[in-house]
Kinemage of the C-alpha trace (Angstrom):
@kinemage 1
@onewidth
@group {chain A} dominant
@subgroup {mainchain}
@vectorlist {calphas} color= white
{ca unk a 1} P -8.376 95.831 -18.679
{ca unk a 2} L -9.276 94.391 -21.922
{ca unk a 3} L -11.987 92.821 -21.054
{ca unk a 4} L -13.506 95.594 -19.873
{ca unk a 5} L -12.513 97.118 -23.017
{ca unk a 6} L -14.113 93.666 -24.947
{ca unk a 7} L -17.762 94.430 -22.960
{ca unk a 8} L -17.394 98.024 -23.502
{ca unk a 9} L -17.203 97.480 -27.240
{ca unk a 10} L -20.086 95.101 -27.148
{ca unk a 11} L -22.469 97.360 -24.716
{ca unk a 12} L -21.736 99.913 -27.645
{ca unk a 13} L -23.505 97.592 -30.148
{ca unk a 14} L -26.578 97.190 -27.878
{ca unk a 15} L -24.707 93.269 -27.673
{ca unk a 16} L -24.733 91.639 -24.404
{ca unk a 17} L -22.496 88.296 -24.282
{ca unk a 18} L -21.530 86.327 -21.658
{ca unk a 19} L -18.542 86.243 -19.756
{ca unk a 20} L -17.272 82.874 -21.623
{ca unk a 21} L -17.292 84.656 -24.836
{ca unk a 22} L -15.365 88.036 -22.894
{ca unk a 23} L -12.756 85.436 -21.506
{ca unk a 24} L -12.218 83.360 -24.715
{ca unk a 25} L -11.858 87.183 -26.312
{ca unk a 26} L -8.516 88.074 -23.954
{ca unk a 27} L -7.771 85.021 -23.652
{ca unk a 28} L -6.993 83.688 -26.980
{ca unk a 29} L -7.249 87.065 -29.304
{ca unk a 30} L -5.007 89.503 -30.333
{ca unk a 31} L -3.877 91.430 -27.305
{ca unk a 32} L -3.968 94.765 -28.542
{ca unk a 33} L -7.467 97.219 -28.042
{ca unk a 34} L -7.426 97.046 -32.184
{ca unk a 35} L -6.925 93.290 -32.442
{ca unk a 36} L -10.380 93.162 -29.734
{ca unk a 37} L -12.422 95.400 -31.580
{ca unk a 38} L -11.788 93.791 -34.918
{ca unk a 39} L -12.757 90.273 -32.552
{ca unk a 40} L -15.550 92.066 -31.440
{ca unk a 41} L -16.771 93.242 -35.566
{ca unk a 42} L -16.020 90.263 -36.816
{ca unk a 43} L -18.283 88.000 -34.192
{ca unk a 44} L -21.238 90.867 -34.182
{ca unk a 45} L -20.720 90.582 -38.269
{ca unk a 46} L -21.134 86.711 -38.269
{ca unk a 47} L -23.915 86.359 -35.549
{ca unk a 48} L -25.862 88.723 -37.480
{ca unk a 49} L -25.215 86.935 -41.065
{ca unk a 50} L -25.505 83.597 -39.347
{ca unk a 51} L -28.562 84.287 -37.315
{ca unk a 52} L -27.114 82.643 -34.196
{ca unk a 53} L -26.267 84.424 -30.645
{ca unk a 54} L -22.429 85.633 -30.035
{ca unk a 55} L -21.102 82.399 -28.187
{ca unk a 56} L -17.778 81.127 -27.510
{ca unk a 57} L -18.091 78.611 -29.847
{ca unk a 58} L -18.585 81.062 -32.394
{ca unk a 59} L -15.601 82.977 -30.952
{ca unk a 60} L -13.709 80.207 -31.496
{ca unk a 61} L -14.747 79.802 -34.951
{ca unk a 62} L -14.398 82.974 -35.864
{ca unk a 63} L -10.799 83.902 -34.404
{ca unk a 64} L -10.091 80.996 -36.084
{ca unk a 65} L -10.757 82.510 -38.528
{ca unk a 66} L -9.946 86.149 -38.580
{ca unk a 67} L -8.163 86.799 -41.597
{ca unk a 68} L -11.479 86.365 -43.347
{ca unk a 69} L -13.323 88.967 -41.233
{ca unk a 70} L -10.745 91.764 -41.105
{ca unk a 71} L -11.479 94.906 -42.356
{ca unk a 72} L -10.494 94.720 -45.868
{ca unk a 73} L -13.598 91.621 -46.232
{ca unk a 74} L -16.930 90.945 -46.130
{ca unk a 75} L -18.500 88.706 -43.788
C-alpha cells in the first residue's frame, strides 16, 4: 500500500521514478503515509536544487539524511 501511496505522491508532482527508488522508499523510510511524503519532498527538493534525476542513490543519501530536509529546513 505505500508504495502505491510513494508513486501516487510522485505522479502528483508530474515526477516519474523508477521502481528502485519506490522500493528503497518502503523499504528503508519511515513507515507512516507522513514519514513517505516528507521522503518524497525532501528527494523532489534535492533533485531539483541538485540538478540530478530522483534515483535511489539519491534516496539513500537523502534519507540519510532526513533531519536536514524536514519541514522546518531548507533544502
Amino acid at each position: 500500500m505505500l508504495a502505491s501511496v510513494a508513486v501516487k505522491l510522485f505522479s502528483d508532482r508530474q515526477v516519474v521514478v523508477g521502481e528502485d527508488v519506490i522500493a528503497y522508499l518502503v523499504n528503508r523510510g519511515e513507515r507512516s503515509f507522513e514519514g513517505l511524503a516528507r521522503a518524497v519532498d525532501a528527494l523532489d527538493r534535492a533533485a531539483l536544487a541538485a540538478k540530478r534525476p530522483i534515483t535511489s542513490v539519491l534516496a539513500r543519501e537523502i534519507l540519510a539524511g532526513t533531519e536536514q530536509y524536514d519541514e522546518t529546513n531548507e533544502v
